[in-house]
C-alpha positions as CSV (number, residue, x, y, z in Angstrom):
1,X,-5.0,-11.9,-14.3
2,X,-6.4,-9.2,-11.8
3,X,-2.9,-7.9,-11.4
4,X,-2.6,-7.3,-14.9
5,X,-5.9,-5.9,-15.5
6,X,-5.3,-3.3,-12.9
7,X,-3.6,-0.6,-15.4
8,X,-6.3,-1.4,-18.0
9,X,-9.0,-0.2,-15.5
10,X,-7.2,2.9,-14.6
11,X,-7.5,3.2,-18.3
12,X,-10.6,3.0,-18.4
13,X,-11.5,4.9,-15.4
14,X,-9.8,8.0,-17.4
15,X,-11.6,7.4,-20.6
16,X,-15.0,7.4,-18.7
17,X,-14.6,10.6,-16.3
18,X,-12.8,12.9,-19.3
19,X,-11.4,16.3,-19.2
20,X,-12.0,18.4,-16.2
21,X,-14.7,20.5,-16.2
22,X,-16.5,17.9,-18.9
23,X,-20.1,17.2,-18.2
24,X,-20.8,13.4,-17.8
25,X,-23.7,11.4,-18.7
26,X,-25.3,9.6,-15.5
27,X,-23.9,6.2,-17.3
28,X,-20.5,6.8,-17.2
29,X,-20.6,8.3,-13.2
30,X,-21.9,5.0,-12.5
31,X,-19.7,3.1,-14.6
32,X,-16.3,5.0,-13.1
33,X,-17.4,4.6,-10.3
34,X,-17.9,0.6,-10.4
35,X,-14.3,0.3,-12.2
36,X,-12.7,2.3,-9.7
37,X,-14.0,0.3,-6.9
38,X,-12.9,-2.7,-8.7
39,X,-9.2,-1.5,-8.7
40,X,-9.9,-1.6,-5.2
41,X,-11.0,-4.8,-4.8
42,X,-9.1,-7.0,-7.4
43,X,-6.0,-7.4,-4.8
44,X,-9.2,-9.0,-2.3
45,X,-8.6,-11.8,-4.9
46,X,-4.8,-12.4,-4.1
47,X,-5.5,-12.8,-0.3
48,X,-8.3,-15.4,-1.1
49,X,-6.2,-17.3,-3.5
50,X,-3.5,-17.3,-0.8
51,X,-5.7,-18.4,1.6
52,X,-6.5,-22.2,-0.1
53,X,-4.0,-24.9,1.1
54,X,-3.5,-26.4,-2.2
55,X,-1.8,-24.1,-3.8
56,X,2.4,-24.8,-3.5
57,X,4.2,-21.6,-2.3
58,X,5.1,-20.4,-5.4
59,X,1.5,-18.9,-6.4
60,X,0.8,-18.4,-3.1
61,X,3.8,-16.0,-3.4
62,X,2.4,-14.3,-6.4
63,X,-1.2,-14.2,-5.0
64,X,0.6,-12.1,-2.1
65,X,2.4,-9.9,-4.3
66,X,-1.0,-9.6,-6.4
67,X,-2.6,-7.9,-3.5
68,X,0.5,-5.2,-3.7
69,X,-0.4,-4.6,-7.5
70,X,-1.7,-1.0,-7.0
71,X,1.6,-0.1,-5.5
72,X,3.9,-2.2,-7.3
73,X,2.6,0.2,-10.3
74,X,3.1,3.4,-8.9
75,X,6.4,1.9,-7.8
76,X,6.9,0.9,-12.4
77,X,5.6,4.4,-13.4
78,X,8.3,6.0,-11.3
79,X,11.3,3.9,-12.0
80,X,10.1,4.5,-15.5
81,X,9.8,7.6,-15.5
82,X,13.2,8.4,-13.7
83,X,15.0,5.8,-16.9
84,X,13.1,7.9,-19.7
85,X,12.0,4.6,-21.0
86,X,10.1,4.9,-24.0
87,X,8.1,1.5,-23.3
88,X,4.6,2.2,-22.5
89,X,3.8,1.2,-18.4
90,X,1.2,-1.4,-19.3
91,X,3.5,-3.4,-21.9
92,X,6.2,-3.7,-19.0
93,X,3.7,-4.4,-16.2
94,X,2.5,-7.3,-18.3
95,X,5.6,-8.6,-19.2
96,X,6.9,-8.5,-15.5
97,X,3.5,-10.3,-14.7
98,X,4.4,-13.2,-16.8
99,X,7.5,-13.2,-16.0
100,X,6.6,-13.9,-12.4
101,X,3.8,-15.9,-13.3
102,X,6.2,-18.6,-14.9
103,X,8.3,-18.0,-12.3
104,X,5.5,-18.9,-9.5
105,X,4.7,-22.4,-11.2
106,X,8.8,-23.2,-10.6
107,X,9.4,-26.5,-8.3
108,X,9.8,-24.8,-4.6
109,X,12.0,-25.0,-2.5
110,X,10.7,-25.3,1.2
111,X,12.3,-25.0,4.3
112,X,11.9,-26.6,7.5
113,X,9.4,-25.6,9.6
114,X,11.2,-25.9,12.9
115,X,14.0,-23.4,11.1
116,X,11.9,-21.3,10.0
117,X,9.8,-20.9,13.1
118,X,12.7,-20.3,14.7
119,X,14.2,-17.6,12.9
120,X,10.6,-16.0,12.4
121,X,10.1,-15.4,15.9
122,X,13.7,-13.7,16.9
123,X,12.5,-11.4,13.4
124,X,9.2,-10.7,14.1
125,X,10.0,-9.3,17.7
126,X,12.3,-6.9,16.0
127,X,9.7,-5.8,13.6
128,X,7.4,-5.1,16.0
129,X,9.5,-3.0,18.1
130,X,10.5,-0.9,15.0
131,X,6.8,-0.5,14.1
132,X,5.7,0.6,17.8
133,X,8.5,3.3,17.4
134,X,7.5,4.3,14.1
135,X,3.9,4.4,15.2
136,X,3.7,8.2,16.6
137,X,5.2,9.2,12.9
138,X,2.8,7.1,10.9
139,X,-0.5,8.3,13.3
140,X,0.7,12.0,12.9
141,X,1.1,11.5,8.9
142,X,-2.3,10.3,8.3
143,X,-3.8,12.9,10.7
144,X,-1.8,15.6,8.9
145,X,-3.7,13.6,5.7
146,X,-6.8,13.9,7.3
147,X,-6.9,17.9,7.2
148,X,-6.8,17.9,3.8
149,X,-10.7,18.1,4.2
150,X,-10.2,21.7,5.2
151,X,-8.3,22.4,2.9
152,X,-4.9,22.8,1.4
153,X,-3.5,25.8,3.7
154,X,-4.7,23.9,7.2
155,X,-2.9,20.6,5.5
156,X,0.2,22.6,5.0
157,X,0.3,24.5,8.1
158,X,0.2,20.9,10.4
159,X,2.9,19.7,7.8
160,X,5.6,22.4,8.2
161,X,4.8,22.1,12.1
162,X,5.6,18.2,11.7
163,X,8.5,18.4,9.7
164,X,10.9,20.8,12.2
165,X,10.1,17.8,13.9
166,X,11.0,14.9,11.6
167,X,13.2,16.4,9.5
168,X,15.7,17.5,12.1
169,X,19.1,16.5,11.2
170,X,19.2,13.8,14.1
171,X,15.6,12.5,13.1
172,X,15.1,11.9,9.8
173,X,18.4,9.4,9.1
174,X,16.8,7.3,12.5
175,X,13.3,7.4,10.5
176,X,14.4,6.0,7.5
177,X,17.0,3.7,8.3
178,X,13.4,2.3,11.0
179,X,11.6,2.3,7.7
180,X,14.1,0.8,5.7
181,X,14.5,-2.1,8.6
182,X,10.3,-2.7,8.4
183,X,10.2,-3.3,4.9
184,X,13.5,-5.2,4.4
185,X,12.1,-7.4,7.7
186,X,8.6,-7.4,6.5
187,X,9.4,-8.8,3.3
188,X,11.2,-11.4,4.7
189,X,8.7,-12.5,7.4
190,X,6.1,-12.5,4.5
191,X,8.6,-14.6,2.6
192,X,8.7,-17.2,5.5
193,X,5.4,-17.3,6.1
194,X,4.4,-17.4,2.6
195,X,5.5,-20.6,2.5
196,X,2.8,-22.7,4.1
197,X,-1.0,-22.0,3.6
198,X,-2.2,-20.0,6.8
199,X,-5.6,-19.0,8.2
200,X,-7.3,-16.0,6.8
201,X,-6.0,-13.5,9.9
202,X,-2.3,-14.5,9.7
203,X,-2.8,-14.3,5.2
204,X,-4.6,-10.6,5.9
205,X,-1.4,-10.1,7.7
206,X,1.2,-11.4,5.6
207,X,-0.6,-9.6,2.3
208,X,-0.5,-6.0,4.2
209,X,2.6,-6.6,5.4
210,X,4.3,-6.9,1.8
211,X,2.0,-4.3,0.4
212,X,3.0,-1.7,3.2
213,X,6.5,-2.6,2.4
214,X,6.5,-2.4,-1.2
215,X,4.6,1.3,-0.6
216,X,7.5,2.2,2.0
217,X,10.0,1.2,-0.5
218,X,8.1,3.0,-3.6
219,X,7.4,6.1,-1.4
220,X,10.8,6.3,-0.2
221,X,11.8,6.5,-4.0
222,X,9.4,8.9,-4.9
223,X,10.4,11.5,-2.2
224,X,13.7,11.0,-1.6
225,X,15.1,10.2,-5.4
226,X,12.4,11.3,-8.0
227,X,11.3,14.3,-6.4
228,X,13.9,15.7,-4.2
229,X,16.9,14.5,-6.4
230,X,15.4,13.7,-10.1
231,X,12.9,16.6,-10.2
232,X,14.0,19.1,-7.3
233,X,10.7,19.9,-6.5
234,X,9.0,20.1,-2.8
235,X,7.3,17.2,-1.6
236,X,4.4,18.9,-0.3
237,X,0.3,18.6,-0.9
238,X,1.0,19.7,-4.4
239,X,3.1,16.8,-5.1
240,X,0.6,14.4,-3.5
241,X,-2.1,15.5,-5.1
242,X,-0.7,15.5,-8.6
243,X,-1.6,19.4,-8.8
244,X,-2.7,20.8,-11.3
245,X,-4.6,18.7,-12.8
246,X,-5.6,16.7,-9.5
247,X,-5.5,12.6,-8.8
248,X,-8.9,11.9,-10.8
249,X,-8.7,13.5,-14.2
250,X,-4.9,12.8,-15.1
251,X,-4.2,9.7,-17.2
252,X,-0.7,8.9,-15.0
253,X,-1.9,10.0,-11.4
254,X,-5.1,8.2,-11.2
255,X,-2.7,5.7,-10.2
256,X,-2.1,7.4,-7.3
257,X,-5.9,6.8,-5.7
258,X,-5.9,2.9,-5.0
259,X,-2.1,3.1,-4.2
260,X,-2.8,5.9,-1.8
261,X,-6.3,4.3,-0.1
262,X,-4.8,1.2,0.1
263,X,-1.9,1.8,1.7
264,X,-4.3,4.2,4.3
265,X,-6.1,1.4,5.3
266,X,-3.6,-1.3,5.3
267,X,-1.2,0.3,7.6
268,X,-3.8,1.1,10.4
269,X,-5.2,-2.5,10.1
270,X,-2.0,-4.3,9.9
271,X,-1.6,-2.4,13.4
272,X,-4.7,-3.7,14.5
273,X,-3.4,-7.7,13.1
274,X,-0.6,-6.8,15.0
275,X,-2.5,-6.0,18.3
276,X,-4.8,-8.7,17.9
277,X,-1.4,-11.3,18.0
278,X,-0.5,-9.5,20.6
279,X,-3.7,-9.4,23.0
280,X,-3.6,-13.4,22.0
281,X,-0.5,-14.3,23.4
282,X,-1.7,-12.1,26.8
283,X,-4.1,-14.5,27.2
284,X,-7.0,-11.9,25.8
285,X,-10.0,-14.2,24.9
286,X,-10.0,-15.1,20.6
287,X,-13.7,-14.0,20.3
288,X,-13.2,-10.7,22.1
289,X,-9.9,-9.9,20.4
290,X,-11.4,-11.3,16.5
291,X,-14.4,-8.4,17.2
292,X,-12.1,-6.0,17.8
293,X,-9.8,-6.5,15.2
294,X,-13.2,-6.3,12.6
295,X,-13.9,-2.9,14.1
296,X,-10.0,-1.6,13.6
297,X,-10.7,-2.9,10.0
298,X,-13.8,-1.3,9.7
299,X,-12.0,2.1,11.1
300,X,-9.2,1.6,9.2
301,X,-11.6,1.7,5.7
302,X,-13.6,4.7,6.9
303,X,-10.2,6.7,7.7
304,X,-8.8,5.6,3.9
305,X,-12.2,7.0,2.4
306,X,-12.0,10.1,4.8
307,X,-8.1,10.6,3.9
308,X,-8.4,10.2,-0.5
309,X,-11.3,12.0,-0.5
310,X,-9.7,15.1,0.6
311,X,-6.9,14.6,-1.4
312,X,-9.5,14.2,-4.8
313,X,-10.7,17.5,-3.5
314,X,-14.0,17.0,-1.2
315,X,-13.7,19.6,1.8
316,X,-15.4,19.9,5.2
């Protein structure tokens, strides 16, 4: 039910803040602002649900892929928009949502622990290493992100320094085929792991992990097919800030605000879940690694707000 209701208070969100330019009562500020937080926060209710241990793998499958919801529409709106399908986004969404739904409450089919174990730690290793090499792209991205609070020209200017970089004949195929490899092996790992009830760091990890590689997958689309291919266009801060009419007042690219914040502040603390696994098996005491993984949580949100409110057009 969150899931679903997460198109229905972009909906809303849109019928509160109005045109641009209009002048809005105190109430509805207020109000936005509450539902917006909310589209924010429903996915909080997937990683809970996948936290119980009663629940058989199935729904705690779908409580995963709940937590991916804001992506997984962005990811919809696309595809739909690339098919020029005349079905409105939130009749599909809904559908697909039951759809899985029935799907979820299907007899499972487990596998045995001593397999899976096995074949989880020869995949996780590799997934790792393809995330530490991917790390000085990711880290520049989301700095390049964060000049967008001085504006689009200083944003621009780090960008077309970046890109002789990464889009160099020799680079870019290695990038994409390393983030092909992390969502294809992050999906699977969340998969495997998905299918017995785990404590609430290992659940955080697992429902970031399949969100980041829904948005890899979804982005990957977006750039490379829709815009590049579909629409010809250029990829730039225009494109990801739906300019003109910005992320906040447009119907389709307020869409765009949880499934760009989200993904901000998953990827740095999936890092830090990643690190903190890491710092365990080193020996690193649990108390002393937990405390620092809260503070690369707590970063991580202060870095999402920093990064979407420059993009929604607050400058420094």
């Amino acid at each position: 039910m969150a899931a679903i209701c997460h198109p229905f208070l972009l909906m809303l969100f849109h019928a509160l803040v109005r045109a641009p330019g209009s002048k809005l009562p105190r109430t509805n500020i207020t109000i936005s602002a509450i539902v917006l937080i909310c589209t924010l926060g429903l996915p909080l209710i997937g990683l809970l649900i996948a936290c119980r241990p009663a629940i058989q793998p199935g729904l705690r499958r779908l409580a995963y892929a709940a937590v991916a919801a804001p992506t997984l529409y962005v990811f919809l709106g696309v595809v739909q928009g690339m098919f020029s399908s005349r079905l409105p986004d939130p009749v599909v969404w809904c559908i697909l949502w039951l759809a899985a739904t029935a799907f979820a409450f299907a007899k499972p089919r487990g596998e045995p622990t001593s397999m899976a174990g096995m074949r989880i730690a020869r995949w996780r290793v590799a997934h790792g290493i393809s995330a530490a090499l991917l790390c000085a792209y990711i880290l520049f991205h989301l700095a390049n992100h964060l000049t967008g609070l001085l504006g689009p020209s200083t944003h621009s200017a780090v960008m077309d320094v970046g890109r002789k970089i990464y889009r160099a004949p020799v680079i870019e195929p290695v990038l994409i085929l390393l983030f092909l490899f992390q969502a294809g092996s992050g999906l699977w790992l969340a998969w495997r792991w998905s299918n017995t009830v785990q404590d609430f760091y290992r659940s955080f990890q697992i429902a970031s992990g399949f969100y980041l590689s829904v948005f890899v997958l979804g982005h990957m689309n977006s750039v490379f097919l829709y815009a590049r291919t579909y629409l010809r266009i250029p990829t730039d801060w225009n494109f990801a800030t739906g300019a003109p009419t910005g992320l906040i007042h447009d119907p389709w690219n307020i869409r765009l605000v949880p499934h760009y914040a989200l993904a901000v502040f998953l990827v740095l603390s999936h890092l830090a879940s990643g690190l903190r696994v890491v710092l365990i098996a080193h020996g690193v005491e649990l108390t002393a690694t937990n405390r620092l993984w809260a503070a690369g949580v707590v970063a991580s949100g202060l870095i999402a707000t920093a990064i979407i409110a420059g993009m929604c057009g607050v400058r420094i």
